[in-house]
N, C-alpha and C positions, 0 to 999 in steps of 0.2 A: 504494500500500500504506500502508495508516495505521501514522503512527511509533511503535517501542515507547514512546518517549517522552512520547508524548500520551495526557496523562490526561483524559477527556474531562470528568470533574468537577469538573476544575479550570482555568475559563477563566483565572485567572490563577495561577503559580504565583511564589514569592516567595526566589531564592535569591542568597543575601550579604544584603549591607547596604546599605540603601535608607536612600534621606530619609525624614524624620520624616512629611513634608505626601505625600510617596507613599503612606508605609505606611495612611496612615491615609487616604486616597480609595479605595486598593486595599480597603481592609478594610469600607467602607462600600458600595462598590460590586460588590463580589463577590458580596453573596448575590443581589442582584439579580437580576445577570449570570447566574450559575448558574438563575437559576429561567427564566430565557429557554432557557438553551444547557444543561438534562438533556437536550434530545431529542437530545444527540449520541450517550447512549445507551441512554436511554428514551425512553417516550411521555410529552409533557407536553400540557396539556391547551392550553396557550396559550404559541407561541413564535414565533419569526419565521423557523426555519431550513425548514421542508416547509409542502406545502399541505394539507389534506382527501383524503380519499378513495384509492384503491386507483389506480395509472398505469394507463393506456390505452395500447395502442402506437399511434406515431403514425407509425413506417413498418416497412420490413421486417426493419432491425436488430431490433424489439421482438419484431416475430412470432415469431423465431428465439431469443432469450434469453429472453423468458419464458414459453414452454411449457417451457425446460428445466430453467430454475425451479420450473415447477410437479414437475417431477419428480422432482427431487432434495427435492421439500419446503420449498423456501426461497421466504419469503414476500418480496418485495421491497418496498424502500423505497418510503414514497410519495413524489408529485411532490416537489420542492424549489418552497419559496416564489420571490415573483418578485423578493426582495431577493436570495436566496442563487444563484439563476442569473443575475444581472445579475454581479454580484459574477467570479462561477465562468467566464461568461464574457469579460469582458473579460482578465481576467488568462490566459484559455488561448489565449485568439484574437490579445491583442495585451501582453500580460506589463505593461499597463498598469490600476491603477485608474480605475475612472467618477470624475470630476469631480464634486461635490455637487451643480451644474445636471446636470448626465445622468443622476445617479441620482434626484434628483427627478423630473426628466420620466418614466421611466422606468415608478417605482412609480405615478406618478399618471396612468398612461396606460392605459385603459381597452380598451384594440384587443385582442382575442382573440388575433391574429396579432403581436403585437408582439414575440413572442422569433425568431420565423423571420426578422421585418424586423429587427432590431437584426441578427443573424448576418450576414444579407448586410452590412450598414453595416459593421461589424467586418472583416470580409473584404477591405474596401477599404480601407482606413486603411492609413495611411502606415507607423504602426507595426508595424502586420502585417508587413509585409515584413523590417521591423528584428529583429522578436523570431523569426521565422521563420528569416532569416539567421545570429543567435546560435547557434540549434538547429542549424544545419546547418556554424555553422562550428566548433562540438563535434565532430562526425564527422569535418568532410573537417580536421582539425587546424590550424585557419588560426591564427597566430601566428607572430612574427618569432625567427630565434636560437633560439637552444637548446631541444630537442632537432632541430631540426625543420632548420635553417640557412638558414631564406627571410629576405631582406631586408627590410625594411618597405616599401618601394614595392611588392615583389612581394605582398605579404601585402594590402595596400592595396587593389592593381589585381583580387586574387582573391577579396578579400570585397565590393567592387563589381558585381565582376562575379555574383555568387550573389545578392546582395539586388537586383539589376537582374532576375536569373532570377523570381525570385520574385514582385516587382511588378511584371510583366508576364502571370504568370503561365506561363511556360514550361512546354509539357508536360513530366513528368518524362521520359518516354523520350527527348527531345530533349537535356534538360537531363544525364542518365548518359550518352548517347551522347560529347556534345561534349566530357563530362571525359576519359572513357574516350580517343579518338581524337587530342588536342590536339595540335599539335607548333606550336612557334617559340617565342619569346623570353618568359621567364617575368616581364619588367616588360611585356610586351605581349599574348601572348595568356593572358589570364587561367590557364583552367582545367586549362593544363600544369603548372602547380603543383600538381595533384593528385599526379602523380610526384614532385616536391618535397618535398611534405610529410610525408615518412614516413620515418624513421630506417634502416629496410631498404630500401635499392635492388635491392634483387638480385631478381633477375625472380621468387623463391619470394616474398622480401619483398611482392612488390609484388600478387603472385596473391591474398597473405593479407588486403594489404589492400582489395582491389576485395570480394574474398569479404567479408568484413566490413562493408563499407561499402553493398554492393549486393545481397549476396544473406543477408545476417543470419545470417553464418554462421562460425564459426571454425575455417578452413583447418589450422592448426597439427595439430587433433585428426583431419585426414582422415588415411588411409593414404596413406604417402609420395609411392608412385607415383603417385597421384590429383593430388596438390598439384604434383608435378614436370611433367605432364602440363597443367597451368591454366597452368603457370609459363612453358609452349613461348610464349604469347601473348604475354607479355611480356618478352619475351628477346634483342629487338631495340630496344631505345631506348638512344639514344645521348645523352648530355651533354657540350657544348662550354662552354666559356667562353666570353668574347667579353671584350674591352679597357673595358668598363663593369664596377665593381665590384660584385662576386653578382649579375650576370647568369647566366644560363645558357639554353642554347637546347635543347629540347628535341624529341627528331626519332625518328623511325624510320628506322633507320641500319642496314639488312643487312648492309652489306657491313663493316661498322666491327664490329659482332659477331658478324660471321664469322670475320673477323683472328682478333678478341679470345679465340675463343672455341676458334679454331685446328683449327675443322673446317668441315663443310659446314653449311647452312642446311637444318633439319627440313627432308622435304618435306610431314608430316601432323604434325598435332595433335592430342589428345584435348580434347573439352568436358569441364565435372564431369558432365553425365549419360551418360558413356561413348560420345558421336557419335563419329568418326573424320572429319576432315575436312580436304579438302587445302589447303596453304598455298602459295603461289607469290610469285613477286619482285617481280608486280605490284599485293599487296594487301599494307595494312600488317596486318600478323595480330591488332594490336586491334582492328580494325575486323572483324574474320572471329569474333573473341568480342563484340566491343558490338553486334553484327546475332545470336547465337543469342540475347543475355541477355536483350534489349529485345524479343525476341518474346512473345505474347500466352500462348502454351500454354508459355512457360519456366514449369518448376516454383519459379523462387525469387524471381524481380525480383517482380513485384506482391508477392506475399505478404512479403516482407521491407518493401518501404516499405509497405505499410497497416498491417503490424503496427506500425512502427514510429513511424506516428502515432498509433495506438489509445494506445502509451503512451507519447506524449507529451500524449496530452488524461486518460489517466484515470492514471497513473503505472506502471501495469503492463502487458504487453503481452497478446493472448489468447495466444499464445507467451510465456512469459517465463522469461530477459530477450530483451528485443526485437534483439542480437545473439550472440543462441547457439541459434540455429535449428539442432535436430537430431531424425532420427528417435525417441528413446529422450526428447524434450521436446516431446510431443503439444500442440496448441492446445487450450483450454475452450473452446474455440466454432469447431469446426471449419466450420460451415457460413454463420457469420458469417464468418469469414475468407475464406471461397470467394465468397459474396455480393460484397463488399469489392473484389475481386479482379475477378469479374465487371463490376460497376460503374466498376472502375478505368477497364479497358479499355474498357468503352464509351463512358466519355465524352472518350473522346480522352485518356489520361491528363492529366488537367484536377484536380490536387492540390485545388484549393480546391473543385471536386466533392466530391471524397473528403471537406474535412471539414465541407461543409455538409451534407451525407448524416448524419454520425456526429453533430453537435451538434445538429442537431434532433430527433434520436431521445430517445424517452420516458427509456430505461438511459443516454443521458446526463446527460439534465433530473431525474435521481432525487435526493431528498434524501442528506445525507452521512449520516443516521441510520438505521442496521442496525434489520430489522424481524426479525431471528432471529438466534439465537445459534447456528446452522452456520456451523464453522471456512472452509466451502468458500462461502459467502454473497461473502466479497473476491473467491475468485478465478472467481468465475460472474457479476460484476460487479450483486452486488444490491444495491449501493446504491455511491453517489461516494465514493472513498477519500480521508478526509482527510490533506492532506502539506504538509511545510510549502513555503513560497515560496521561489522559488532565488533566490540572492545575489542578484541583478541585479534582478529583479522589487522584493525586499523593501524594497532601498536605493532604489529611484525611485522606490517606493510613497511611504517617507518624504521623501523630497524633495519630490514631487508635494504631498503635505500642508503642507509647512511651507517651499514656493517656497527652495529652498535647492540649492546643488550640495555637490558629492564633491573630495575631493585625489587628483587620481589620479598614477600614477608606472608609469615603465616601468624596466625594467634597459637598454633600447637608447635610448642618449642623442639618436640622430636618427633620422626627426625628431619624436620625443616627447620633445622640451625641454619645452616648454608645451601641458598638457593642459585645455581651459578646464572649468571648476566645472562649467560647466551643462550639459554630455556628460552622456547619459541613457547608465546601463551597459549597457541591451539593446541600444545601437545605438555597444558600445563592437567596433570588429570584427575587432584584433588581442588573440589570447588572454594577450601581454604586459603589456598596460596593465590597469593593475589597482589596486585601493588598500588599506589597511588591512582594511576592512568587508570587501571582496568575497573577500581571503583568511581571516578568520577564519569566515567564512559560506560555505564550501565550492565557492566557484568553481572548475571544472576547469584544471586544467591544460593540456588538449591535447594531452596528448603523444601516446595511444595509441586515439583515436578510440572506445574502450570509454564506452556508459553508462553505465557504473557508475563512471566518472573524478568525477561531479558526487554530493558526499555533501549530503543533505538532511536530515540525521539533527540534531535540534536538541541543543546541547552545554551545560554548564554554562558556556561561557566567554563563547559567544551570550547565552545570557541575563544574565550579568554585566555584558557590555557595553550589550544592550538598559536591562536596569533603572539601571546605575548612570553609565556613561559620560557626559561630559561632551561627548562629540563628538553624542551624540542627544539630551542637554540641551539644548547650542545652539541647535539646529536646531528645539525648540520652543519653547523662552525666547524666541530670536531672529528665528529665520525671519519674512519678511514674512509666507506663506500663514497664522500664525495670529496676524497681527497684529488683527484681529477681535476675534480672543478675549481677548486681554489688553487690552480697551477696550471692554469689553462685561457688561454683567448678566446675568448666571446667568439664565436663565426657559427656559421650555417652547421659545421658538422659538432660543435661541440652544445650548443643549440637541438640540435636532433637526439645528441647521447641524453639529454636531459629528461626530455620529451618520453625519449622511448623507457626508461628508468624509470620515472614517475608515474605514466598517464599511459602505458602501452600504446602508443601511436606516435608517428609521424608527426612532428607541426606544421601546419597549415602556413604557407606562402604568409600571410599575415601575420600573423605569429612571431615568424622570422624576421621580418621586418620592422616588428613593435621591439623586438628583446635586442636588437641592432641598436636602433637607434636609444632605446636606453641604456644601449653600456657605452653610445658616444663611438661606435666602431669599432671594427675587428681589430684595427692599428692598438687599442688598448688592452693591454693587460688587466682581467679583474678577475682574482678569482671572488671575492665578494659580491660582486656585481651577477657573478650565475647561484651565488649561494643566495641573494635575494631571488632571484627567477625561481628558484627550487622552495624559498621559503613560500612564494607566493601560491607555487603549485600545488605546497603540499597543504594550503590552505584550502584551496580550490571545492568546490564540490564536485566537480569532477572526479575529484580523488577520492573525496572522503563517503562518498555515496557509490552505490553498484547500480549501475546502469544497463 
């Protein structure tokens, strides 16, 4: 969903009190910039953010959104250029920018096919698995102490074990099944800390959170009996201690919550979709719920995770939000989501299916520039929502630019004594550890597995800090990565290295011309003079939003 905060005519915007040599690059380079980036939202006749011409679909996702486009009237975006989908995807496939060699090869690479081949290379990276494990350690609430009271070993051993799921590719049904089912020692087998992790034990507690987690849904708002009736499932897990500190072992204990409970053991349980089904002494009864959930004709497990990556690639979900799936919160694209869904299951629940299916689609590859002014163009997905970049993304962006690390700090003194500089945040994987930046820039908390825990909403104090702070000074005064720049001649090519470094693209004939004549010509030596052009950049919305 594009922020109210983003004025799209104004790539850079100027609040407090800036340096003198700031104000005065931003004010030279501004009009420029602007005459590239109205197509956020107009037509301009020469920019670098879309292609030519009217989208094509290019599989079955397009077949299905834009007939329905056409009917509602709403003209879609054209293609996005192949700066702004290089750009758009690295950052959603691996929360990482291209390298200025990657984004050149990239642009100057001629292969018709080269966005479907980049996807796949993407898919495999290292990072993928890192930024994918972030996203999932948001949900399952991976973080040490408070609220939550997992250990940091435990917390350790359980986001290993999820970013190991991940680069392996683990089918998801495999991957819900094993959390759902786990039992033994929570420094050992990983994804019993899924019980762990949740402030409510209590077998409704724990119903609300599988609901939530697995089927996009919030249990609290069912009728009572509905929710007590999910809760029979989980009603038998026992927690022991053991003579290791914050251990705990986590089991299916009948008999221990039979005592407890001081009656007999259900002999039926209710599903949510009203099955009736028997339970016995020789099954543990999560396993009698992760065998109806993980079935293919369950009305909620596929549709809840496909929604729920849809909007994690475009920021909204065709449900949204992508945790409050209910009848009276109909899908935009119900036959997309069925497709989706169909798809899931066929390929073996095989996630990186699912999102090389979605990313190669024409309505993902669409530029961020709205071709009609229908309110309903966002939410029928007719063009890319601009948003900004989440804490984690933004800070390694900058780092990545300007070869620098982060101070990071925990509240749990062991073992985060010593956090070292060069820890990238996306592959930071207890939600403890955290620094200055990633709390002013809206990193979740964790407590409550909600999306909506992560605010992306850009603030006056964000920009304060971006424009004025002396912690982003640093970092381009001094970082090695633009050591370059500050020992280098302003010209066309060292103009372009900047460009391609920051903003994955090429600059625009104007551009080059504005940043010329601000540094007074190429006969000048400045490396100050390109480290304002980089300061101003990396003020930019351009940069600091995904497009």
């Amino acid at each position: 969903m594009q922020s109210p905060n983003f004025n799209p005519q104004s790539v850079y915007r100027v609040i407090g009190l800036v340096s003198l040599r700031f104000y005065l690059v931003l004010g030279i380079l501004t009009a420029g910039i602007l005459t590239a980036g109205q197509g956020f939202s107009q037509q301009s006749e020469a920019h670098p953010y879309e292609a030519p011409g009217p989208p094509k679909p290019a599989n079955k996702i397009d077949e299905l959104i834009f007939p329905r486009l056409a009917q509602l009237g709403i003209q879609p975006a054209n293609p996005s250029s192949d700066a702004v989908f290089l750009r758009r995807v690295y950052l959603d496939v691996i929360g990482t920018l291209p390298t200025e060699e990657e984004a050149r090869s990239f642009l100057e690479d001629k292969d018709p096919n080269k966005r479907s081949r980049l996807i796949d290379r993407l898919l495999q990276r290292e990072e993928f698995a890192e930024y994918w494990a972030l996203k999932w350690g948001d949900v399952l609430r991976i973080k040490s102490e408070f609220p939550i009271n997992l250990w940091p070993n435990a917390v350790q051993a359980y986001a290993r074990w999820v970013e190991a799921s991940i680069a392996q590719n683990k089918p998801y049904d495999q991957f819900v099944r094993e959390l759902l089912t786990a039992s033994g020692s929570n420094f050992r087998v990983p994804p019993v800390n899924f019980y762990r992790a949740t402030q409510d034990r209590s077998p409704e507690g724990l119903a609300r959170t599988v609901a939530l987690t697995f089927m996009g849904t919030r249990a609290e708002n069912w009728p009572p009996q509905r929710l007590a009736d999910m809760a029979v499932f989980f009603s038998q897990i026992s927690y022991k201690s053991t003579g290791e500190w914050k251990e705990e072992i986590v089991m299916w204990d009948p008999i221990h919550a039979a005592a407890n409970e001081g009656r007999k053991l259900p002999e039926f349980g209710v599903l949510p979709d009203g099955t009736k089904v028997p339970l016995t002494e020789e099954k543990d009864p999560r396993e009698v719920f992760a065998d109806w959930l993980i079935r293919p004709e369950n009305p909620w497990f596929c549709r809840a995770i496909v929604n729920r990556i849809w909007h994690w690639l475009f920021g909204r979900g065709i449900i949204h939000e992508p945790d409050d799936i209910r009848p009276d919160n109909p899908p935009s694209h119900p036959d997309v989501l069925a497709f989706l869904q169909y798809e899931l299951v066929r390929s073996g629940y095989d996630l990186r299916q699912l999102y090389r299916l979605i990313l190669n689609s024409q309505t993902y590859q669409l530029s961020p520039i709205p071709r009609s002014t229908d309110p309903q163009a966002a939410t029928h997905f007719a063009y890319y929502p601009v948003r900004r970049l989440d804490a984690e993304v933004l800070i390694d962006a900058i780092c990545q630019i300007t070869e620098t690390g982060e101070d990071y700090w925990s509240m749990i003194p062991e073992p985060y004594t010593i956090i070292p500089e060069s820890q990238r945040s996306i592959a930071l994987s207890d939600g403890s550890i955290t620094s200055t930046f990633l709390e002013l820039f809206g990193r979740p908390p964790r407590d409550t597995g909600y999306e909506s825990e992560r605010i992306n909403r850009i603030t006056a104090g964000q920009r304060l800090h971006l424009l004025n702070s002396s912690h982003i000074l640093r970092k381009l005064e001094q970082g090695p990565g633009l050591e370059w720049a500050r020992n280098t001649r302003i010209n066309s090519e060292s103009i372009t290295r900047l460009y391609l470094t920051i903003l994955s693209r090429f600059p625009t004939p104007d551009e080059l011309e504005r940043v010329m004549r601000y540094s007074g010509g190429s006969s000048r030596r400045s490396g100050g003079s390109l480290i304002d052009v980089a300061w101003a950049l990396v003020n930019s919305s351009e940069f600091l939003y995904r497009h």
